[in-house]
C-alpha positions in Angstrom: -92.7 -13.9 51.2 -92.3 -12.7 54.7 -92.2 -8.7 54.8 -88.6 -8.1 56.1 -87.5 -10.4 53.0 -89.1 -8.6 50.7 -87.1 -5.1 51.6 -84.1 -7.0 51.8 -84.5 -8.1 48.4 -85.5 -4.0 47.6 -82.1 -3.3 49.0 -79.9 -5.1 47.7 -81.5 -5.0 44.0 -81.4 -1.4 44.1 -77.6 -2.1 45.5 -77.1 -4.5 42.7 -78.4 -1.8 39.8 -76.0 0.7 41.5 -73.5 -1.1 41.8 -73.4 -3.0 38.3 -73.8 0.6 36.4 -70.7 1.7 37.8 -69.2 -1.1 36.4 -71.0 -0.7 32.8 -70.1 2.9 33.2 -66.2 2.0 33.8 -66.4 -0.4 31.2 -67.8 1.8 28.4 -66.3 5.4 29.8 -65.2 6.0 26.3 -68.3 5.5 25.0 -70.6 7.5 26.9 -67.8 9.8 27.5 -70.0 12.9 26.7 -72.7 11.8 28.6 -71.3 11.1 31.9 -68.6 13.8 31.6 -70.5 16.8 31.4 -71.6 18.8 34.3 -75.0 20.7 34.2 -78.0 21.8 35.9 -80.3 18.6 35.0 -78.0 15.9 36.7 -79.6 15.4 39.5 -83.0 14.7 37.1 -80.8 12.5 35.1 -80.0 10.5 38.6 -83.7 10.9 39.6 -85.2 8.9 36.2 -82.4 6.7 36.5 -83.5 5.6 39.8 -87.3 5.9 39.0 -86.5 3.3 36.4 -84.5 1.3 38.4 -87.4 1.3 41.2 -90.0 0.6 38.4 -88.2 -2.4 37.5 -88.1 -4.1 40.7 -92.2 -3.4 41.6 -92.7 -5.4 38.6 -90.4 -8.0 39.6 -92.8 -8.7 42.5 -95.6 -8.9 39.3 -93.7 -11.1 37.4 -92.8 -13.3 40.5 -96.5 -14.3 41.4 -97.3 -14.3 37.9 -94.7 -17.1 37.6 -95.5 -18.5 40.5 -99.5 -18.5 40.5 -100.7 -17.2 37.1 -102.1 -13.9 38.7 -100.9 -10.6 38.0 -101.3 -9.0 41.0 -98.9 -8.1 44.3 -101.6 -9.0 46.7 -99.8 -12.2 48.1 -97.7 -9.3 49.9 -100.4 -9.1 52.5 -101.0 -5.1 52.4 -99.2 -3.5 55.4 -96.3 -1.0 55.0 -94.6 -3.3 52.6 -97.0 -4.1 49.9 -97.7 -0.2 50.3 -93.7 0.3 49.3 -93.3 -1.7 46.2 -96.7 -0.4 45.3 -95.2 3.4 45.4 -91.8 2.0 43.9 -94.0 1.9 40.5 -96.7 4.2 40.9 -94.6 7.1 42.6 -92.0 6.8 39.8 -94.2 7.3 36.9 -95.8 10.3 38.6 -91.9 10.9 38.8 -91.5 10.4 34.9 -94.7 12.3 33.9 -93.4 15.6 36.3 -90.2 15.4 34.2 -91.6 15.1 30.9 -93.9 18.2 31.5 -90.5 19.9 33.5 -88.1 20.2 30.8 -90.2 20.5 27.7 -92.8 23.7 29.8 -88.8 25.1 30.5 -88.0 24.5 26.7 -90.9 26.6 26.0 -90.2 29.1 28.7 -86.8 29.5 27.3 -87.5 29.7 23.7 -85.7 32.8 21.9 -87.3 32.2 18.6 -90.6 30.2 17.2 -91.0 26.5 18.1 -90.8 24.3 15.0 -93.5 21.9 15.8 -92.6 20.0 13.0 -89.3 19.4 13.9 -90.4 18.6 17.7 -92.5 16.2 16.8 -89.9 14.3 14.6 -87.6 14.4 17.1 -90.1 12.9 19.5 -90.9 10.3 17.7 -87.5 9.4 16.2 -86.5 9.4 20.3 -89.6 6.8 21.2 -90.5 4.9 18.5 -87.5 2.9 17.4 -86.9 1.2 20.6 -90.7 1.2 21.0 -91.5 -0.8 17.5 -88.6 -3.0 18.4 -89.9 -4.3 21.5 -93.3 -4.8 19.8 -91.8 -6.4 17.2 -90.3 -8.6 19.7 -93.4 -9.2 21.6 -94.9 -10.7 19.0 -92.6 -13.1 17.5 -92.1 -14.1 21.4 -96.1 -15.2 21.1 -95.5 -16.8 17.7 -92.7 -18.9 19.2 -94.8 -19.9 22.6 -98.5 -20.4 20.8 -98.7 -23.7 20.1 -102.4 -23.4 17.9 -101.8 -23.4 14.3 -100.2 -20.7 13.0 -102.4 -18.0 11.2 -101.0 -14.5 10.3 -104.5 -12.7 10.5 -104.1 -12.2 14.4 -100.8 -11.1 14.7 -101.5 -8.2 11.9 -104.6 -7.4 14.1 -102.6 -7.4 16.9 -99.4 -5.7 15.4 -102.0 -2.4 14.6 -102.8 -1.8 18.2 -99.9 -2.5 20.1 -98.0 0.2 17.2 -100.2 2.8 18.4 -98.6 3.8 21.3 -101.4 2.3 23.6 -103.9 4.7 22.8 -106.3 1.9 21.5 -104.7 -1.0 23.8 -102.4 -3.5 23.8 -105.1 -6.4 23.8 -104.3 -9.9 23.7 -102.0 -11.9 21.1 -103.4 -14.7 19.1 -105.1 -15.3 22.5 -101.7 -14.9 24.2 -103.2 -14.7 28.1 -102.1 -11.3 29.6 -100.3 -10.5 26.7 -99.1 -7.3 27.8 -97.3 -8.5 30.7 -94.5 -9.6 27.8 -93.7 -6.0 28.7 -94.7 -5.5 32.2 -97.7 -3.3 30.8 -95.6 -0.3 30.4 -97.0 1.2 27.5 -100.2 2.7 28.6 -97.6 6.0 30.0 -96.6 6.6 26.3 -99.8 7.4 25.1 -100.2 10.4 28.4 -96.4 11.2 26.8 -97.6 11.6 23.8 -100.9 13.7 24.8 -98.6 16.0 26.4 -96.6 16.3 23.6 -99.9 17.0 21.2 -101.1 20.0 23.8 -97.9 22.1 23.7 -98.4 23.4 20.6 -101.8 25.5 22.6 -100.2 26.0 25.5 -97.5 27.8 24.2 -99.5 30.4 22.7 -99.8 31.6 26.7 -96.2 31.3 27.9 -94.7 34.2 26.3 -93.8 36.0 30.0 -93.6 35.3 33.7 -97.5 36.7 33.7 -99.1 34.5 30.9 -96.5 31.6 32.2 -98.7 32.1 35.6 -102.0 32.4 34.1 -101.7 29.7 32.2 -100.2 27.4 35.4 -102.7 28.5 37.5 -105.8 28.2 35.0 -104.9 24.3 34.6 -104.9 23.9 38.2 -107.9 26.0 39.1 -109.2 23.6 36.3 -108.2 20.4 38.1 -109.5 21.8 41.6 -113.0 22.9 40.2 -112.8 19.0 38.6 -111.9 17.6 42.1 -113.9 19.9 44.4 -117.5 19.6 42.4 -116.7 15.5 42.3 -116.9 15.9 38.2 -117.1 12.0 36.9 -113.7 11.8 35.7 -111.6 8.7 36.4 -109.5 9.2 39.5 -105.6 7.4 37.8 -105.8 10.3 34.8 -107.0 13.1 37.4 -103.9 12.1 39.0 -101.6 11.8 36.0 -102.6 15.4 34.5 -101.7 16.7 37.9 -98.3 15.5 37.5 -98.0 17.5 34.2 -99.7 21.0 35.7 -96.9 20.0 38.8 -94.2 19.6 36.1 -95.4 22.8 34.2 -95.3 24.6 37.3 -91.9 23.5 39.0 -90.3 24.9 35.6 -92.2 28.2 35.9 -90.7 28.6 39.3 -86.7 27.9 38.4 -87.6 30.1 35.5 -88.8 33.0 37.5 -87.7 32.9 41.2 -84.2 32.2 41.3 -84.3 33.2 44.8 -86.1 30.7 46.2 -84.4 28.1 43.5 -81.1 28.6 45.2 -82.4 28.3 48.7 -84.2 24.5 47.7 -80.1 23.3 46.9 -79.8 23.2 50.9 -79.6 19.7 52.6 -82.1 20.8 54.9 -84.4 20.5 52.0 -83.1 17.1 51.1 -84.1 16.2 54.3 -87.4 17.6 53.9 -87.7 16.0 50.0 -86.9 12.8 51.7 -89.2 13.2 54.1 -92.1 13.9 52.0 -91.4 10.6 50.2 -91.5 8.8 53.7 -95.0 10.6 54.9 -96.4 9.0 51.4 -95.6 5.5 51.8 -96.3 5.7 55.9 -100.0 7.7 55.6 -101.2 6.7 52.3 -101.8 3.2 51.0 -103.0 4.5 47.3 -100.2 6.6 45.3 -102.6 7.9 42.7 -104.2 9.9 44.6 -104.0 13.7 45.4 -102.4 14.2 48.8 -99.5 11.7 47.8 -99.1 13.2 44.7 -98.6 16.7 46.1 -95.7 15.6 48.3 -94.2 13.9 45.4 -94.3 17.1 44.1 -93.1 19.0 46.7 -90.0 16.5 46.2 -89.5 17.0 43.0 -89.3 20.5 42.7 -86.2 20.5 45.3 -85.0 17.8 43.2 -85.4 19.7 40.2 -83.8 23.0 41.6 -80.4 21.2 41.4 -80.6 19.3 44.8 -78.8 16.1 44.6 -80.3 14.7 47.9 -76.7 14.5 49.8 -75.2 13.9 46.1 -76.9 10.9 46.0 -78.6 11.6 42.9 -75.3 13.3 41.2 -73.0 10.0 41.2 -71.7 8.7 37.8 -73.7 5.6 38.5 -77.1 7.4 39.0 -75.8 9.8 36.3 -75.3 6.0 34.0 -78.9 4.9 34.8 -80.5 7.9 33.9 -79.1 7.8 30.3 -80.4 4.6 29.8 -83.2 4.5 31.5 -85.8 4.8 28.2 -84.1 1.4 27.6 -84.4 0.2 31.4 -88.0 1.2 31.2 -89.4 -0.3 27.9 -86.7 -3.7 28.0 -87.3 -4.8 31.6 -90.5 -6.6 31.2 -89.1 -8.2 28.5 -86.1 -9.4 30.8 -88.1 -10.7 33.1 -90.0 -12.3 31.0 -87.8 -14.4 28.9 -85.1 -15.1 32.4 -86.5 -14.2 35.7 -89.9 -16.1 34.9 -88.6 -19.4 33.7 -86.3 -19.5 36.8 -88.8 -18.8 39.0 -90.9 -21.6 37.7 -87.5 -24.0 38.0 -87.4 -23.1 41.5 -84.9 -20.9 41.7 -85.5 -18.3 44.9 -86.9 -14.7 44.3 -83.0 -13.2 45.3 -80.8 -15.1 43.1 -83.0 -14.7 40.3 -83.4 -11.1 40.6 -79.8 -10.6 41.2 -79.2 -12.0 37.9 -81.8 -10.7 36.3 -81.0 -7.0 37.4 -77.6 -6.7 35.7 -79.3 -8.2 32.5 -81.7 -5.8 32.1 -79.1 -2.8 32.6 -76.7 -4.9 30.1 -79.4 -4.9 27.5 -80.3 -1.5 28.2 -77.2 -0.1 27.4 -76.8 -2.2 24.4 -80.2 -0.6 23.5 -79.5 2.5 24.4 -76.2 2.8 22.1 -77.4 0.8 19.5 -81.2 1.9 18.6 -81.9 5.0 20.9 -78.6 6.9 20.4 -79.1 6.3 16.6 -82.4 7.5 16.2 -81.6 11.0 17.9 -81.5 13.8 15.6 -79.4 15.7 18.3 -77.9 14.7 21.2 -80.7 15.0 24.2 -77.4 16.8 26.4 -76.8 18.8 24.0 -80.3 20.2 24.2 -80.4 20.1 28.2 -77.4 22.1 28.4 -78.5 24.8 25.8 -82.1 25.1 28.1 -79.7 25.9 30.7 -77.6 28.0 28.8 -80.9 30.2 28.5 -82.0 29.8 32.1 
């Protein structure tokens, strides 16, 4: 694909996702009435993981599409340049995005906390939020192998396989009854729920330090003097989870500051700095060709934490639409490979061209999200996850 296709088709999919929630979100007003009514401080990070799911989807689209076409998972065929660094940050960037989030509102839970955490009841509430969608798709995965294998059928393998891909990724997602590349079923998503999950197993310690704006601080600045002594005396650690913890101490420590310096907080809201958060994004994709790595990472930072002082980027970010996709976007995130695996592939191989079949695969996935999302994730939640936003702000 020639390079000025390919951002046409990154247009007009994310045009397509935009334009199709507002449509789902018209359709079903009455049923996410609460969510897409209510005004608070964490809309524009609802818009902001709405569109880092949307963008996720669409770099794997390119996966899946040479994949299809080739048998190789890779986005090579691009032919590097400015473009194949693009849809490489359209993944990459955004789960940096996802992981600064994570460790955003759960550090400014802990910030905010009037009484004793129950850790017990966190970490029900945690998993009753992941898991059920999770096991479903898993679930999923495999009876999708059963169906394709054509080799005898034997049940031994799929129990093998059913123990590791249950675990959250933390011992693999290996292959199914031989199942080539079986995680691509799912786009190879999972691996992020296992650094979730990490995360959520190190709070309990942490907490113990942020009792003030002082320990809040020490703590913040320990885990990055930490990470700098790591980076600065070339310890042997694996560059992609150097870069990943970074995002949580860059979470951590973009809640520590809307916590503390309300000043400066109110002074990010201006759309000079959504200028400059957009700008930072551009400097990324223009000087650096690998987004796991530290200088990108910082910039994304230095986006997010306008972002997550209430900037809506020129109220991008704050449209019902956005506002739609961010409430689903658990869904959008762990049902796209799964879209694209059982539509956008098989008309690929049938010849139909990259555009139409991500057109109509785009408006499936959000479909099936929000089917998800109302049917399985809003289920599972012991309380509302607005309801809980808006009380964190309540404290703020």
């Amino acid at each position: 694909m020639e390079h000025s296709f390919i951002l046409l088709n990154i247009i007009l999919a994310v045009c397509i996702a935009i334009v199709f929630s507002f449509a789902i979100q018209n359709l079903t007003r009455e049923r996410f009435k609460k969510e897409l009514d209510e005004n608070g401080r964490f809309d524009t990070l609802d818009g902001l993981r709405g569109l880092a799911a949307i963008l996720v989807a669409i770099h794997h689209s390119f996966f899946f599409y040479w994949y299809a076409k080739n048998g190789e998972w890779s986005i090579n065929y691009i032919g590097g340049g400015h473009i194949q660094i693009l849809v490489d940050y359209l993944g990459k960037g955004s789960v940096s995005i996802f992981f600064m989030i994570t460790s955003f509102l759960f550090w400014g839970k802990i910030l905010c906390r009037v009484d004793t955490i129950n850790w017990r009841e966190f970490y029900i509430k945690r998993f009753l939020r992941i898991a059920p969608l999770y096991i479903v798709i898993v679930l999923f995965s495999i009876f999708y192998v059963m169906l394709t294998v054509k080799t005898p059928f034997d049940i031994y393998p799929y129990i093998r396989a059913s123990f590791y891909w249950l675990t959250f990724d933390f011992f693999g997602t290996p292959n199914i009854n031989g199942f080539p590349l079986s995680k691509s079923i799912v786009a190879g998503v999972f691996w992020t729920l296992s650094y979730e999950w990490m995360f959520y197993f190190l709070l309990p310690v942490f907490s113990v330090f942020a009792v003030s704006k002082k320990s809040s601080m020490f703590i913040v600045c320990m885990m990055l003097a930490i990470f700098v002594f790591i980076y600065g005396f070339n310890i042997e650690i694996r560059l992609w989870p150097q870069i990943h913890v970074l995002c949580f101490i860059i979470g951590a420590a973009c809640a520590h500051i809307y916590k503390f310096y309300h000043g400066f907080i109110k002074n990010l809201k201006s759309p000079v700095f959504s200028v400059i958060a957009v700008a930072a994004l551009g400097v990324c994709i223009y000087l650096f060709d690998a987004p796991y790595s530290h200088v990108p990472t910082i910039l994304i930072g230095i986006a997010f934490m306008i972002i997550s002082s209430g900037n809506s980027v020129f109220g991008f970010l704050k449209i019902k639409s956005m506002k739609m996709l961010g409430t689903i976007s658990f869904s959008v995130y762990l049902l796209h490979g799964i879209t694209y695996t059982v539509l956008f592939s098989p008309m690929i191989k049938s010849g139909v061209s990259f555009l139409v079949a991500i057109a109509i695969t785009i408006p499936a996935i959000l479909a099936l999200s929000t089917a998800s999302y109302l049917l399985i994730e809003r289920k599972f939640m012991l309380k509302d996850r607005l309801t809980t936003e808006r009380n964190l702000v309540n404290s703020l």
